[in-house]
C-alpha positions in Angstrom: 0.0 0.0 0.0 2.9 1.9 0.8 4.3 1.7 -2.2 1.3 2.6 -4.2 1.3 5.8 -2.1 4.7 7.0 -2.8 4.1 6.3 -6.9 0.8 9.0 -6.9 3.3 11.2 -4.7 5.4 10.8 -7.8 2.9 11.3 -10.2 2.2 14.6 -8.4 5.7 15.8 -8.5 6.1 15.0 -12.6 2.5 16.8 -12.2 4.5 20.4 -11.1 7.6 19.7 -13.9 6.3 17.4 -16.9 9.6 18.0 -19.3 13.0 18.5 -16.9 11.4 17.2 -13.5 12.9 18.2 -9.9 16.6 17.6 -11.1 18.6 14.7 -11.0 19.0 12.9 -6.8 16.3 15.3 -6.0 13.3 13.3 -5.8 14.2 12.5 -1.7 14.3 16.5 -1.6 11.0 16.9 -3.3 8.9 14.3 -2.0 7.6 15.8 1.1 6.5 18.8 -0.8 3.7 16.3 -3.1 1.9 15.5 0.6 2.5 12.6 2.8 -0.5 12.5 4.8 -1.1 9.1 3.2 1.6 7.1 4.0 1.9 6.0 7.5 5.6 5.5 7.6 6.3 9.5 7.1 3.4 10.5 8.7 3.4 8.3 11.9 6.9 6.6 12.1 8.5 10.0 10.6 10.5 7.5 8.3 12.7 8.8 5.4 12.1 7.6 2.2 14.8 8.3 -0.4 13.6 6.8 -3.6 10.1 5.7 -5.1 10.9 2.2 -5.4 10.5 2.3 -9.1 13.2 3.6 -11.1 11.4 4.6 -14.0 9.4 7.4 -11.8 12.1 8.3 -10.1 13.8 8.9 -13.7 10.3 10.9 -14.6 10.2 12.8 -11.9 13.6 14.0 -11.6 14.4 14.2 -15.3 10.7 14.5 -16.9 9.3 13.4 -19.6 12.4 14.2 -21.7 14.9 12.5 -19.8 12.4 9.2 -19.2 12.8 9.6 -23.2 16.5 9.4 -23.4 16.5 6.2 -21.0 14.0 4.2 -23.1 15.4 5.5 -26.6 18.3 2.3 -26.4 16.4 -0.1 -24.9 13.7 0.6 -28.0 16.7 0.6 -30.4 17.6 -3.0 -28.7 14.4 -4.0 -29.6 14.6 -3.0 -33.2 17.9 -4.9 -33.2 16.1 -8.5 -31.7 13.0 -8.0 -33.9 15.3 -7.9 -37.2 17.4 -10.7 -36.1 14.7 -13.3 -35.2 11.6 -11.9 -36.0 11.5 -12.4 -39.8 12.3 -16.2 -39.9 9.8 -16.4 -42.7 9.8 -20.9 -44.1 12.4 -21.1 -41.5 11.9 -20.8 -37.9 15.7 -21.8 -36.5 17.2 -19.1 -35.4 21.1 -18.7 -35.8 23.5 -19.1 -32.5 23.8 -15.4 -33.1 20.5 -14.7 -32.8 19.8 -17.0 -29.9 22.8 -15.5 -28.0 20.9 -11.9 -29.2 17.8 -13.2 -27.5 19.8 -14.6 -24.4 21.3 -11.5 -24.2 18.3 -9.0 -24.3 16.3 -11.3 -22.5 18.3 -10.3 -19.0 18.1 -6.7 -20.0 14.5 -7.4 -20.0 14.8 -8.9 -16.8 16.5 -6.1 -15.1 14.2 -3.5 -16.4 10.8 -5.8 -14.9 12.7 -5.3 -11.7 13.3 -1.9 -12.5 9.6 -1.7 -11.7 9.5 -2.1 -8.5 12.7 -1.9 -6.7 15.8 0.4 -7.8 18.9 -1.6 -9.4 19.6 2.2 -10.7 21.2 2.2 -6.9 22.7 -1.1 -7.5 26.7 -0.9 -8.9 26.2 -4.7 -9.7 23.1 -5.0 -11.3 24.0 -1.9 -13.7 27.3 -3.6 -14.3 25.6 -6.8 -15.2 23.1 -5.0 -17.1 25.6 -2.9 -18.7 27.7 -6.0 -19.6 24.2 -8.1 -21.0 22.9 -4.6 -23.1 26.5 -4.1 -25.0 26.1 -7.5 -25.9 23.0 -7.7 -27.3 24.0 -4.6 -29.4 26.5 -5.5 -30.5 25.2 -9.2 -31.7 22.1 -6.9 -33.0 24.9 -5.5 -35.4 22.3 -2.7 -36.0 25.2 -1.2 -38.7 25.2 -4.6 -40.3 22.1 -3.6 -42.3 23.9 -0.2 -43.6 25.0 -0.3 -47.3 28.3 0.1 -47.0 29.8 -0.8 -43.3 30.6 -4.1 -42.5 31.7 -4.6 -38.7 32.6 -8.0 -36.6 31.9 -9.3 -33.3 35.1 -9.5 -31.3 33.8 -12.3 -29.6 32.7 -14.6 -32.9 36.0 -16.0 -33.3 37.8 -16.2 -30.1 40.8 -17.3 -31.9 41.6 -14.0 -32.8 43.7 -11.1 -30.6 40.7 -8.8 -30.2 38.9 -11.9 -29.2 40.9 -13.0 -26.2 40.9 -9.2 -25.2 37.3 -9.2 -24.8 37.2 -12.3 -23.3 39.4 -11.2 -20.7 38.0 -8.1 -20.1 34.4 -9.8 -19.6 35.8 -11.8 -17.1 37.2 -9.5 -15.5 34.1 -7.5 -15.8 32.2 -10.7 -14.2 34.4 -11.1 -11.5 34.3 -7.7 -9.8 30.6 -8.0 -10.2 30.6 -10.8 -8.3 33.0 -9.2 -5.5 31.2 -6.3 -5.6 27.8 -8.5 -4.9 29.3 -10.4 -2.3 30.8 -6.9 -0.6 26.8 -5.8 -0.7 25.7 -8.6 0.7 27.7 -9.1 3.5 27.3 -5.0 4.3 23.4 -6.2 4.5 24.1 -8.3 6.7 24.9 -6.1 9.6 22.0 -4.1 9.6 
């Protein structure tokens, strides 16, 4: 219920500033003045809340409309990207290892952005790091500048064999495993509370 309350409290403060919002980390700052009266944790328990615990409103209300924009704008070019890799299969319905590793891919963007409803990975160094790791991947097996007439660019990690190969692998990994030290560090902070 709580939750529902601070999301119209949002709604009021994108309300006062459709296109630029209350500024960027501001939405703590700007909460109070959309009323509280209806959520019993301010109002009773004078508890602080410092995000909406969605991070598309929060991105609304302290960016606006425009800025919400800006977010969605890759994520909508990622879908582009899947929908011309496995969506036109036409007499043949197997998709490519490309395009499965495409739909892999996207699929835990997809994920992260579901959560992105209702909690705030925005907050999260891991889950952007993964997410970061899963959307530069899926664009780049998208290949969105294979369809242009005259560019013709390959995926580092299509033939491992090669030097630029290796180099990505090794970065990924090393990508992965501070991701997963980074988790555990969270975790274990967590814990003492």
């Amino acid at each position: 219920y709580e939750r529902q309350s601070l999301w119209r409290m949002t709604f009021r403060m994108v309300d006062d500033r459709p296109l630029t919002g209350c500024g960027t980390g501001n939405w703590k700052v700007c909460y109070p003045n959309a009323g509280v009266e209806d959520v019993f944790s301010i109002d009773v328990l004078d508890f602080v809340f410092v995000r909406p615990h969605n991070d598309y409103l929060r991105v609304l209300s302290e960016t606006g409309y425009v800025g919400l924009f800006l977010l969605l704008l890759p994520v909508g070019m990622l879908a582009v990207g899947v929908w011309h890799n496995t969506g036109r299969r036409g007499k043949s319905r197997k998709l490519s290892r490309r395009a499965k590793m495409l739909v892999i891919a996207a699929s835990g963007v997809a994920g992260v952005m579901v959560f992105a409803f209702f909690d705030f990975p925005y907050d999260r160094t891991e889950l952007l790091l993964w997410c970061s790791l899963l959307f530069g991947t899926a664009m780049a097996l998208a290949d969105p500048i294979r369809h242009s007439s005259s560019l013709s660019v390959s995926f580092p990690l299509s033939n491992p064999a090669r030097g630029a190969g290796r180099l990505t692998h090794t970065l990924i990994s090393t990508l992965a495993l501070a991701v997963a030290l980074l988790t555990i560090l969270r975790i274990q902070s967590e814990k003492q509370y």
